[in-house]
C-alpha positions in Angstrom: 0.0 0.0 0.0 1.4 3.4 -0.6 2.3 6.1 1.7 -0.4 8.9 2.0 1.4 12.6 1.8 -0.9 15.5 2.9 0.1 19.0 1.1 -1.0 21.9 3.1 -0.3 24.6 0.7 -2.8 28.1 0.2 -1.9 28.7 -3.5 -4.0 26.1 -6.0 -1.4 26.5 -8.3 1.4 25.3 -6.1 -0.7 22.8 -4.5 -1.6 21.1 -7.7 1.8 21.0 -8.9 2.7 19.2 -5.6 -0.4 16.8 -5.9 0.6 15.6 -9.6 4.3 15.3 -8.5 3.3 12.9 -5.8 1.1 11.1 -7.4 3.6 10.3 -10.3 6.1 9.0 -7.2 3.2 6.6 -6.3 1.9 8.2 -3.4 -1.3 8.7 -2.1 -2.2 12.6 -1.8 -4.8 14.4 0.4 -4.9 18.6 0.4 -5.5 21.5 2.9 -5.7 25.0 1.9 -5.3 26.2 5.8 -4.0 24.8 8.5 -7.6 24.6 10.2 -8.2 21.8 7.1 -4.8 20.5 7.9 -5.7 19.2 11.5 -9.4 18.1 10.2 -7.3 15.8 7.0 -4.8 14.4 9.9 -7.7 13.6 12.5 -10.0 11.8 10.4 -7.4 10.2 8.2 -4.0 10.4 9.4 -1.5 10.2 6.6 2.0 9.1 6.4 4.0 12.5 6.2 2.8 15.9 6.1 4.1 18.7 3.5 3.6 21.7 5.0 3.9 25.4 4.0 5.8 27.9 6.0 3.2 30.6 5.5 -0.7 29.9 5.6 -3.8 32.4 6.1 -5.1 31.1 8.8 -1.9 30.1 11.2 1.8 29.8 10.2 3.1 26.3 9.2 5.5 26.6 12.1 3.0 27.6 14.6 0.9 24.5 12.8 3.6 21.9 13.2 4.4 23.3 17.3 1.5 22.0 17.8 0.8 19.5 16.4 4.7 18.1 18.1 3.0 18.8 21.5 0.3 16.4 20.9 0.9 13.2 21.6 -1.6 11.9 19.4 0.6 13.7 16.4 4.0 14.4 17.4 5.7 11.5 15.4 3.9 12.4 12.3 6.7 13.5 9.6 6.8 16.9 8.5 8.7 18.5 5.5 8.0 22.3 5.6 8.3 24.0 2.3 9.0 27.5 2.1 11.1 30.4 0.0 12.6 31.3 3.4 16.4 30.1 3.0 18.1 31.4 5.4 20.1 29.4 7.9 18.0 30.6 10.9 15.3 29.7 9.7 16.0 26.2 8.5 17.5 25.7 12.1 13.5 27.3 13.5 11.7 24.8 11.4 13.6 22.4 12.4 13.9 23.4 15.7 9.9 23.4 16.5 9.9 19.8 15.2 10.5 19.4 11.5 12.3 16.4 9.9 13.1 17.9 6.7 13.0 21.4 5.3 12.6 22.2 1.4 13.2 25.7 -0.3 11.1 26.7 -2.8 11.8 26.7 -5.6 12.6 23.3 -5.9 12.7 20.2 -8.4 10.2 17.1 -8.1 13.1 15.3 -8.0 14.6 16.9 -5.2 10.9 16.7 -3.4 10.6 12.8 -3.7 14.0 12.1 -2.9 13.5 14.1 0.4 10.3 12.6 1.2 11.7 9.2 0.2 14.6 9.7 2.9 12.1 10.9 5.6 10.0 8.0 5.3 12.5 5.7 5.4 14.2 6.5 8.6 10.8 7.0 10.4 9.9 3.6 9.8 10.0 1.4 12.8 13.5 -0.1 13.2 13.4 -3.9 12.8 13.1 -6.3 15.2 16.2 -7.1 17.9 17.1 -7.3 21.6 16.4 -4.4 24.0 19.4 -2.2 24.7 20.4 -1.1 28.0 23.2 1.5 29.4 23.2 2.8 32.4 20.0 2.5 33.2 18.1 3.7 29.8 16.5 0.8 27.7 15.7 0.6 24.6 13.6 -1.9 22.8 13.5 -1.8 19.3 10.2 -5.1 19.1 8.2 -2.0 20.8 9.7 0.9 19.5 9.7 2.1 23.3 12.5 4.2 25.4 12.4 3.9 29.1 14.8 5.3 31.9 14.5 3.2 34.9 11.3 2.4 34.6 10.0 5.6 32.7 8.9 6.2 29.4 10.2 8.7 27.8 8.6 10.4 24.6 11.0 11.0 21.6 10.2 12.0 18.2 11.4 9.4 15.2 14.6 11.3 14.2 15.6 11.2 17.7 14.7 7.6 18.3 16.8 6.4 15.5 19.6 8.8 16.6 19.2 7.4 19.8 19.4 3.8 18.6 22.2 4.2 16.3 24.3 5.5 19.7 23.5 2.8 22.1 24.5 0.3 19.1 27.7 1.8 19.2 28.2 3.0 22.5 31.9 4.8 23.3 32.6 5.3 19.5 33.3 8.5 18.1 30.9 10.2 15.2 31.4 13.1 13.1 28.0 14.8 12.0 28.7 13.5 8.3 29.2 10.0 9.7 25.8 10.6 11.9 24.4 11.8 9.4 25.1 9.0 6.5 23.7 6.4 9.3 21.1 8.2 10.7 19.5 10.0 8.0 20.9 8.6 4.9 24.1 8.8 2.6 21.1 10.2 -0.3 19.8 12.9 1.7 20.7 16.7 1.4 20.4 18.2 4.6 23.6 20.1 6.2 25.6 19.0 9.2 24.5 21.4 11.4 20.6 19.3 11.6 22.5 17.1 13.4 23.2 19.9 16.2 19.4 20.3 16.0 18.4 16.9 16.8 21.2 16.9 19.5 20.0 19.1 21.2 16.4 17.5 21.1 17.4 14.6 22.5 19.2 15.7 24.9 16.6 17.7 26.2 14.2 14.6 26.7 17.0 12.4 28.6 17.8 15.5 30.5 14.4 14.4 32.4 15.9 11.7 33.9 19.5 12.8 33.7 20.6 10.7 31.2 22.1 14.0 28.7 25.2 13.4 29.6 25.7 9.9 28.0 25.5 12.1 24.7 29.6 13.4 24.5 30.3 16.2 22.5 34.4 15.3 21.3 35.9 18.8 20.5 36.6 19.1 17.1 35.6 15.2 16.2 32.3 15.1 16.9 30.0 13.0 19.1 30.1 9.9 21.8 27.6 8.3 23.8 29.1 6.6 26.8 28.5 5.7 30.1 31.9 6.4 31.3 
């Protein structure tokens, strides 16, 4: 069956050109003109990744994808914002307020696919193996679930996989590329510094249980997560 991918985008134009570029990839499409649509389209039929436009009438696409983070009905959906906003701050703010991928406009349907193609990908449920455990935080990749002695804790699906590739590989050293090529994908075009992002996300969720400072930062070299 093939992914569903809703476009939330105000102009027709644009919008159409994104529903015929996705539907020649092979991928189911829903629309929203608003963001008010938006939230209807994902509550009655919840789709696979969400393509979402930076500005909307009715409520920004960041303000839009905030939210929809904070639920917890919603906050591992996949978002790609879209947007003629390319400047470095703010592709670090979208991805900052939760998005996995960030697309500037104007871009190639080639470009699109392969970035929706990559985010899929690594949000997809990691395959079956034993639990992991250091120091206390456990994760077990048969239920996709992350607990610190004894509690769950709530990450989004960049920063569970992040989190996964560490513990496989606990007291080795990672640049961002090398993060980056195993976390996200050797095919995906996103710059070093989205690694920072998610970083800091995740650090920010095992700070709750003071398990942050497992995650190393190696001056110079990059990242370690060790117990030691």
């Amino acid at each position: 069956m093939s992914a569903t991918i809703l476009t939330v985008e105000d102009d027709d134009a644009v919008r159409q050109m994104l529903v015929m570029a996705l539907r020649r990839g092979g991928y189911a499409v829903s629309e929203a003109e608003n963001a008010a649509a938006a939230r209807i389209a994902i509550y009655e039929q919840r789709p696979d990744l969400v393509l979402l436009d930076w500005m909307l009438p009715d409520m920004s696409g960041i303000e839009l994808a905030r939210a929809l983070k904070r639920d917890p009905s919603t906050r591992d959906l996949p978002i790609i914002m879209l947007t003629a906003r390319g400047e470095e701050a703010d592709r670090v703010r979208g991805l900052e307020v939760g998005a996995d991928d960030y697309v500037v406009k104007p871009f190639s349907p080639h470009e699109l696919l392969a970035r929706i193609k990559a985010v899929l990908r690594r949000t997809q449920p990691a395959d079956a193996a034993e639990a992991i455990e250091i120091a206390g935080l456990r994760l077990d990749p048969l239920s996709h679930r992350v607990t610190a002695h004894g509690r769950e804790l709530s990450l989004g699906p960049t920063e569970y996989r992040l989190l996964l590739f560490f513990m496989s590989q606990p007291d080795r050293v990672f640049s961002r590329g090398q993060l980056l090529d195993n976390v996200w994908g050797t095919n995906v075009y996103i710059e070093e510094r989205t690694v920072d992002v998610h970083i800091r996300r995740l650090r920010k969720t095992l700070a709750e249980t003071g398990h942050d400072r497992l995650i190393q930062t190696v001056r110079g070299a990059g990242y370690r997560f060790s117990a030691r």
